[in-house]
C-alpha positions, 0 to 999 in steps of 0.5 A, a space after each residue: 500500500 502506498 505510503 502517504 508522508 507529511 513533514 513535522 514543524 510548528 504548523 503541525 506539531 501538536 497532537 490536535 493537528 496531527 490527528 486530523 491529519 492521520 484521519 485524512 489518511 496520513 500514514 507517516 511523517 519526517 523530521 528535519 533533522 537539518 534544524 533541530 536534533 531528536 532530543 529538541 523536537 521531542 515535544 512534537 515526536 511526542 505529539 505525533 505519538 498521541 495523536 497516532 494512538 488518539 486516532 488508532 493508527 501505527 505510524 511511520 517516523 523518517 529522520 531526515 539526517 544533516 549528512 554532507 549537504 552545505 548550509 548558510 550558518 545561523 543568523 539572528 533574523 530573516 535576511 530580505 535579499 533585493 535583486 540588484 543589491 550588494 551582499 557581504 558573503 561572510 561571518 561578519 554580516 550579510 550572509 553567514 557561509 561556511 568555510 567550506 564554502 568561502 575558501 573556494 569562492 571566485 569572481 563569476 561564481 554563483 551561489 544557490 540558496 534554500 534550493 535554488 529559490 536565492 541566487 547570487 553571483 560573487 563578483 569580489 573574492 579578495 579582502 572581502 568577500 561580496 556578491 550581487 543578488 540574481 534572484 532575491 527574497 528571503 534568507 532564513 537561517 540553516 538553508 542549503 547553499 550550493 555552486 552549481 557544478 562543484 561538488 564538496 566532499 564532505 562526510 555522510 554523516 556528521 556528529 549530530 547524525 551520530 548522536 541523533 541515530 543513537 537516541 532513535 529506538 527511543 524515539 520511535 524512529 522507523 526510518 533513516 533518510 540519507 541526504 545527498 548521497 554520493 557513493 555506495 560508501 556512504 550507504 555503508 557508512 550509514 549502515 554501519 553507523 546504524 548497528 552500532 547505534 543498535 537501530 540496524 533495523 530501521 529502514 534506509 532511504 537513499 535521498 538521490 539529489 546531486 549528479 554524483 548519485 545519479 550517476 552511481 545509482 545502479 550501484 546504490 539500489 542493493 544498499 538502501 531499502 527506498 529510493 528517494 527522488 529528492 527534486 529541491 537539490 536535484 533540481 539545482 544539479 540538472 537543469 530544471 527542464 530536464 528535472 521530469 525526465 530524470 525522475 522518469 529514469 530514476 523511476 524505471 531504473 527502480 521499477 525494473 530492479 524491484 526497488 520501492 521509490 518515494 517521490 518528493 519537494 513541491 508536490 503541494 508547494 501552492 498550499 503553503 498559501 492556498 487551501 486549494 491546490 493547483 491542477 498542475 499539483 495535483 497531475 503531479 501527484 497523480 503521475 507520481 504514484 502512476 509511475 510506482 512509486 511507493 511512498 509520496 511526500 510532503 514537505 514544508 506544506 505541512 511543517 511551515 504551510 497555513 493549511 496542514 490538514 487541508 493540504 493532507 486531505 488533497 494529497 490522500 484523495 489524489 494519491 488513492 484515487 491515481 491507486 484506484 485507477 492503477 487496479 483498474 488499468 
């Protein structure tokens, strides 16, 4: 049976709103842990437990791990980024980068932003680093940030993944969902790490968002139990026009090897504002589950969204009734 996903955050997690939200059909939820570790978000763990049992339901948790994805550093407010306007690229204001980040920076170069929404292009590399903004709007802390065309390696898992995997049994955690996956040695790394937090059951989803792992990806199927075809950071790393046929590939690729695929980011994106979806929304969800997917999600419509209940309501009745059509066909 089709898995139906929502994301935890303050729009939702609290035990009334999680139950509705199971009543509609959800059947699991992720936790961002980019943000927050287990031991911060026990409260709204907590809540979604009683809400679970509140309406009789065993629900699935997917914690969605830091792993080797760049992040801007954390600021003290929103930064509002105006197209056209000059930028400090450092820790001394403007927009905190990492150092992974600023030791690589050169005039012409672009940075990416909260998936690809910012962009923009330094133009001063030397005593001070500074760039102009491409694509504006607004810059919340821990948003991930990338230059088109270089990968960094960084490890699979930092010290807060260590620490989180070691407290998920007591949390009720089901599943592990590895971001940015590069190589068949980060899989294992995550393996390995699960045994010896003692969670070597749990369920490993490979999150396939950069060229890397698409190019590995034949080799990732036998060592992870989903496939994720992520498309906020896959996006960046194709061009968006050729975003759908990537994801058709990844799709047959797992159809043909048996290996279940979840299809995530933007399947409701307008509901973050709106209690209706769009038409284009809802084809999207109903072509996903078509394609075979086993798992659908949502992300920051239920986590940051104004209309979590309703935005679980379209996305059940879309997915169940594109299952319907599947026994039908």
């Amino acid at each position: 049976m089709l898995e139906i996903y929502g994301t935890l955050g303050p729009a939702c997690g609290n035990e009334e709103t999680l139950a509705e939200m199971f009543e509609q059909g959800m059947t699991g939820v992720r936790l961002n842990l980019s943000h927050v570790t287990l031991a911060e978000a026990e409260p709204m763990v907590e809540a979604l437990h009683h809400a679970a049992q509140r309406v009789g339901v065993q629900p699935k948790l997917l914690i969605d791990m830091q792993g080797p994805e760049i992040r801007v550093g954390a600021m003290d407010g929103p930064v509002h980024l105006i197209e056209g306007k000059n930028i400090l690229l450092d820790q001394r204001g403007g927009i905190p980068l990492p150092k992974v980040i600023t030791d690589i920076l050169e005039p012409g170069m672009e940075l990416w932003m909260d998936d690809g929404k910012l962009r923009v292009e330094v133009f001063e590399a030397r005593g001070g680093l500074r760039g102009r903004v491409i694509q504006g709007g607004v810059l919340q802390s821990r948003k991930s940030v990338a230059i088109p065309g270089f990968d960094l390696w960084l490890p699979a898992l930092t010290d807060t993944d260590r620490e989180n995997l070691r407290a998920a049994r007591d949390f009720g955690v089901t599943g592990v969902m590895q971001p940015f996956v590069r190589c068949l040695e980060d899989l294992k790394a995550v393996r390995a790490a699960l045994r010896e937090s003692g969670c070597g059951p749990l369920r490993l989803f490979a999150k396939i968002e950069n060229r890397a792992g698409l190019d590995m990806l034949p080799t990732l199927l036998p060592a992870c139990d989903e496939v994720v075809i992520a498309r906020g950071d896959l996006g960046n790393a194709v061009p968006l026009w050729e975003l759908p046929r990537v994801q058709k590939e990844i799709a047959a690729l797992c159809r043909r090897r048996r290996k279940p695929f979840m299809v995530v980011t933007q399947m409701l994106a307008s509901m973050e504002h709106s209690p209706v979806p769009t038409r284009a929304e809802v084809s999207d969800v109903f072509n996903a589950v078509l394609d075979g997917a086993a798992s659908v999600m949502v992300t920051g419509e239920t986590a940051a969204g104004r209309y979590p209940v309703e935005v679980m309501r379209y996305f059940v009745r879309t997915a169940r009734e594109a299952e319907q059509y599947c026994r039908k066909g």
